[in-house]
N, C-alpha and C positions, 0 to 999 in steps of 0.2 A: 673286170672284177675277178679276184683270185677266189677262187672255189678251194678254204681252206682244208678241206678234206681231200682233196686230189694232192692239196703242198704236203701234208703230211705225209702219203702213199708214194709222193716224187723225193720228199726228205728221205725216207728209209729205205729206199729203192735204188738212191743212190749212191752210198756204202755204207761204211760203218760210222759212226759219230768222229765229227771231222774239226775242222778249226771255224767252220762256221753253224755247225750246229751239234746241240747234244741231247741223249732221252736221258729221262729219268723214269721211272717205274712209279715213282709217287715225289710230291714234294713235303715237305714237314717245316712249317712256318711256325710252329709253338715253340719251339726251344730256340735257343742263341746257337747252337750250332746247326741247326736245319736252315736258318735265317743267314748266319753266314757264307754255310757253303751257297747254298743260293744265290747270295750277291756277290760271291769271288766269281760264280761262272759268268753270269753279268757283265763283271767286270773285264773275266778275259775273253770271250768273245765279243763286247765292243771294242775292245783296243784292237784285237785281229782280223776284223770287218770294218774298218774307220769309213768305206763307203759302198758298202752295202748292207739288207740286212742280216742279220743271224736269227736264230732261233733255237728254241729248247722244247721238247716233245717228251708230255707228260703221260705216264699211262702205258707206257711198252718195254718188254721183257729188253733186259739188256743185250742178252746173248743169242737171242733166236728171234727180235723183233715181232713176236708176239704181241697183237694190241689186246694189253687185257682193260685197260680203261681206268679212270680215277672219277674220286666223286668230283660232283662239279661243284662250282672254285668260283662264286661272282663277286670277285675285290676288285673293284673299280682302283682302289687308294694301295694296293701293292707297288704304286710307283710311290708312293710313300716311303717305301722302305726303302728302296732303290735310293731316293734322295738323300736319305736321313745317315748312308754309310759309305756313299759316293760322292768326290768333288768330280766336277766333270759328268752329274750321273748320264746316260742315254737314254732314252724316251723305250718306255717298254709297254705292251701290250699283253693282257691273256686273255688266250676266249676259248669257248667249250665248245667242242667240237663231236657232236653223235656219229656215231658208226652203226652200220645197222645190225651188227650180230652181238651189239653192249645190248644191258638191259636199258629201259628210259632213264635212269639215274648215276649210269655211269658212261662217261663223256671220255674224248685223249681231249689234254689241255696242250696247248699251243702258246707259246710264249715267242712276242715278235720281238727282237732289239732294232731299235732304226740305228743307223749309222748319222756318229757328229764328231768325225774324223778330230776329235781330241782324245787324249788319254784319260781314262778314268782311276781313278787312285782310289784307296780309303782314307776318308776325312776322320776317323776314331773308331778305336779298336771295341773287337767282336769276337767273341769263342777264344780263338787260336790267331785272327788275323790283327799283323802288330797296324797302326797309324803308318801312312803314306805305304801299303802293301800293293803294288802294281801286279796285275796278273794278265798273260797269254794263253791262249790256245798251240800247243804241241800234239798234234794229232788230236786225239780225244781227251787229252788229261789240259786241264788248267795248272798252268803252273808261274810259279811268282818271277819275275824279271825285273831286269833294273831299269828305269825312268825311261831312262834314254833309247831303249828299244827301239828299232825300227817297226814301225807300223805296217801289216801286210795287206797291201791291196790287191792281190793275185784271186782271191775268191768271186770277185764281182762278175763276171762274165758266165762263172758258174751258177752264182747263184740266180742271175738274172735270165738266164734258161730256163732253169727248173722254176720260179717263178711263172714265166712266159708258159710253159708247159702247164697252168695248172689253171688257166683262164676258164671262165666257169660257159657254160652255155644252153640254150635252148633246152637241151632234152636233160640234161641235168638240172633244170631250173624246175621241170614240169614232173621230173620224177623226185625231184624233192616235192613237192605240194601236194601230189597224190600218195605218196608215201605218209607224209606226216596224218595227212587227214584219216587214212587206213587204219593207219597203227592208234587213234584216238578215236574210234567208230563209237567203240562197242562201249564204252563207260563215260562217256561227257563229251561236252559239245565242244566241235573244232571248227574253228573260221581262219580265213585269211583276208588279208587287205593288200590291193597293189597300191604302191605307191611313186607318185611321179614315170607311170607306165614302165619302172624298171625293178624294183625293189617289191619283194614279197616280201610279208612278216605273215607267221600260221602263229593261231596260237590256239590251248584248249584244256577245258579246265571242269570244274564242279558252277555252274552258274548260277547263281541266285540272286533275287533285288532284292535290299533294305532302303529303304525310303526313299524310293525312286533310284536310285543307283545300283547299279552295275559291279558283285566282286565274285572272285573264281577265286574254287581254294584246288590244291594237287594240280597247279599250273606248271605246263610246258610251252613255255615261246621259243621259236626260231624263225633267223632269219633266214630265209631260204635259199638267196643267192652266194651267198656265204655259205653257209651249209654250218651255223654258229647259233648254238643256244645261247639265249637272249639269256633267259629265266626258267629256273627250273626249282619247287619245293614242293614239298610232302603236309607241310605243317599249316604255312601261313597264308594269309589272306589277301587279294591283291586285286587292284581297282586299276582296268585298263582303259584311255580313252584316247579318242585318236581322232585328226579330222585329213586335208588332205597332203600333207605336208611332216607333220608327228605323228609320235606314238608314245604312248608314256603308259609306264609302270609303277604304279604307285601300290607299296607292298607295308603290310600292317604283319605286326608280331604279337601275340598272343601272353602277357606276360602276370602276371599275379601271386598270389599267394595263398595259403591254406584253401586250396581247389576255389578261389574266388579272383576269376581272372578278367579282361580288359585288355581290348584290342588298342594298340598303338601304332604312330606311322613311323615306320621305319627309315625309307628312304624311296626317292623318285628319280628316275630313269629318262630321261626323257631320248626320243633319236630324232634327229631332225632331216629329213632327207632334201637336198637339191638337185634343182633340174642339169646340172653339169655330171651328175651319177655319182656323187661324193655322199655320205652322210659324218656328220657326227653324234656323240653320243654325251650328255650332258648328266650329270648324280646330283641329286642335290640330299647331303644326310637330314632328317627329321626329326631324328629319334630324340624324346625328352624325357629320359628313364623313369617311372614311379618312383617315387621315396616313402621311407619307411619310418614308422619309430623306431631308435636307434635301439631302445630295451629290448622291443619284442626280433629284430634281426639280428642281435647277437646271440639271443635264445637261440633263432633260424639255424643263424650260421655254424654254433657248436655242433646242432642236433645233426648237419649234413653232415658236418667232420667225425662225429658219432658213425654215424651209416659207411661214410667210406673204411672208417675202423674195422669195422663190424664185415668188409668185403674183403678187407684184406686180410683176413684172419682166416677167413673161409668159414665165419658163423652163420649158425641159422637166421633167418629174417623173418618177421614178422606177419602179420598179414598185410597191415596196415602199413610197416617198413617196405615191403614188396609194392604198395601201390606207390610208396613218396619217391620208388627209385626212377618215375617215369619222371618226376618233376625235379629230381637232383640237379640236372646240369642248369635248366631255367634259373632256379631256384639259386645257384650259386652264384650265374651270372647276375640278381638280382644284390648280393648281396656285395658284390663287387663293385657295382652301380651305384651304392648305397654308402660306398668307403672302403669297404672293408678288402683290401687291397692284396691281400691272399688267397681272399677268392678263385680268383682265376688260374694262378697256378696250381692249385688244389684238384681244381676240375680239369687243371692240364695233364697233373699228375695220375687221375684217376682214370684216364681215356683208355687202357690195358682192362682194367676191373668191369668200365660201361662196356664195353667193344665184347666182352668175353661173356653179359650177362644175357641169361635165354631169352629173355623178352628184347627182341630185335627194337624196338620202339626206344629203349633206353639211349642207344647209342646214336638212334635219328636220332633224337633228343638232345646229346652231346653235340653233334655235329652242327644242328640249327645256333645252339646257343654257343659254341663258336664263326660262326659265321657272321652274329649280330654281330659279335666281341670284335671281330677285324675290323667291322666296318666301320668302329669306332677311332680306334687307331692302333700304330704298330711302335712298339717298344722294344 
């Protein structure tokens, strides 16, 4: 079992971003060209790994390999996208990966490509990239080629080293669990479960019953042989239950209007572990957005587009404007939910103004309610 935190320390240890893997410092999945370049590299490191994997490592300085870390990233459906602008797409993977000198909320993300020694094309154009656009890996830059390319199989011996080098074991398994439970002492309750005598899961949170059940809010899950954050939120509320074989996460969002809100199921997690030392990892989306009167949320929707006016001008705000700026992004997503189909880029465009407002809670705030918004789907 590969100890992703060691692959990562063996990815950048082994030189500079190569033809089978690459960093980025951050990814940007809101616009059509953060969404592109995303899937040209996609594209060109699976055509130049067709039988091994590759990988992209999010989170670290370009030039000095500094991990400064990214927020953490739980899109199960980011192979969504992948499908949605690739024929041929490759099977991709992202997981969140803790380091121990990041704060709890900031993760390196890891993106896996498997190898399906076919070409991968674009099936319709994005940003800058035309229809049938093939792209390779040339050292560290992706660059476009034509169909006919020869495919490079010279990486696989390499990679499968640094893989083999990054086997998880014993004392790393045990100093992950005492680590994790350390660092969650002092403010809520932390447990672990072994599972099938090989698989730890830690998890730990704010605990409280409602009518006999079991939910944690300001939850951190990891898996501990992996060294992979399961789950991680600031905001929402989440009902974990497990017997000896699963684990499921079933995670509720917080969603209303004029301060009168109403917890909703978001989506379910489930992991299934087996006795061959394999697991997988199962989502099932829940989410059934509240609806509005269409009168009273066009009101809504003016009055946000009002406020972000009013930020981008650099006016005074209200007492009462200062409090509605904690519910801006919910609120937009709400409205978007509801139809109103500008919503979203509104609150995409506004992410500079939240990101830069003193009250640090605005921009959690932004970020939760794009994260629902992915997991909805990818356009």
């Amino acid at each position: 079992m590969i100890n992703k935190r060691l692959l990562i320390k063996n990815l950048l240890a082994h030189n500079d971003e190569s033809s089978f893997y690459d960093k980025k410092r951050q990814l940007n999945l809101h616009t059509k060209e953060g969404k592109g370049k995303f899937v040209k590299h996609i594209c060109a490191l699976s055509n130049s790994n067709p039988s091994n994997n590759s990988y992209i490592v999010v989170g670290v300085e370009d030039k000095d390999n500094e991990i400064r870390g990214a927020d953490f990233y739980d899109d199960s459906r980011i192979q969504n996208l992948v499908n949605a602008y690739l024929d041929n797409p490759p099977r991709i993977q992202y997981e969140n990966v803790p380091f121990p000198n990041l704060p709890k909320h900031k993760v390196v993300g890891l993106v896996t490509i498997r190898p399906n020694n076919k070409i991968s094309s674009f099936k319709k154009f994005i940003h800058n990239i035309p229809y049938g656009a093939v792209f390779m890996r040339r050292g560290s830059n992706s660059i476009p080629v034509d169909r006919n390319e020869e495919m490079n199989y010279q990486n696989t011996a390499t990679v499968i080293d640094i893989e083999n080098s990054s086997h998880n074991s014993i004392a790393h398994t045990l100093e992950g669990v005492i680590d994790f439970l350390n660092n969650h002492k002092k403010n809520m309750v932390a447990e672990y479960k072994v599972f099938k005598e090989l698989f730890i899961v830690c998890w730990a949170g704010n605990k409280k019953m409602v009518r006999g059940k079991t939910y944690y809010s300001r939850v951190d899950i990891e898996l501990i042989n992996e060294q992979v954050k399961l789950f991680y939120s600031t905001l929402d509320e989440v009902q974990i239950e497990y017997d000896e074989s699963n684990f499921s996460i079933t995670e509720y969002v917080s969603l209303g209007l004029n301060d009168r809100t109403s917890y909703y199921p978001l989506e379910k997690v489930t992991i299934n572990f087996h006795d061959n030392g394999y697991y997988k990892i199962n989502s099932t989306l829940l989410f059934d957005p509240p609806q509005y009167n269409r009168k009273m949320m066009h009101h809504i929707y003016n009055a946000n587009l009002a406020l972000i006016a009013k930020l981008q001008k650099g006016l005074p705000l209200s007492e009462r404007e200062d409090r509605d700026m904690n519910n801006l992004p919910h609120t937009l997503m709400i409205c978007y939910l509801n139809g109103f189909d500008d919503a979203k880029q509104k609150l995409i465009e506004a992410k500079p103004l939240l990101k830069a407002h003193p009250d640090k809670n605005v921009y959690i705030s932004f970020k939760e309610a794009m994260r629902v918004l992915r997991k909805m789907k990818y356009a």
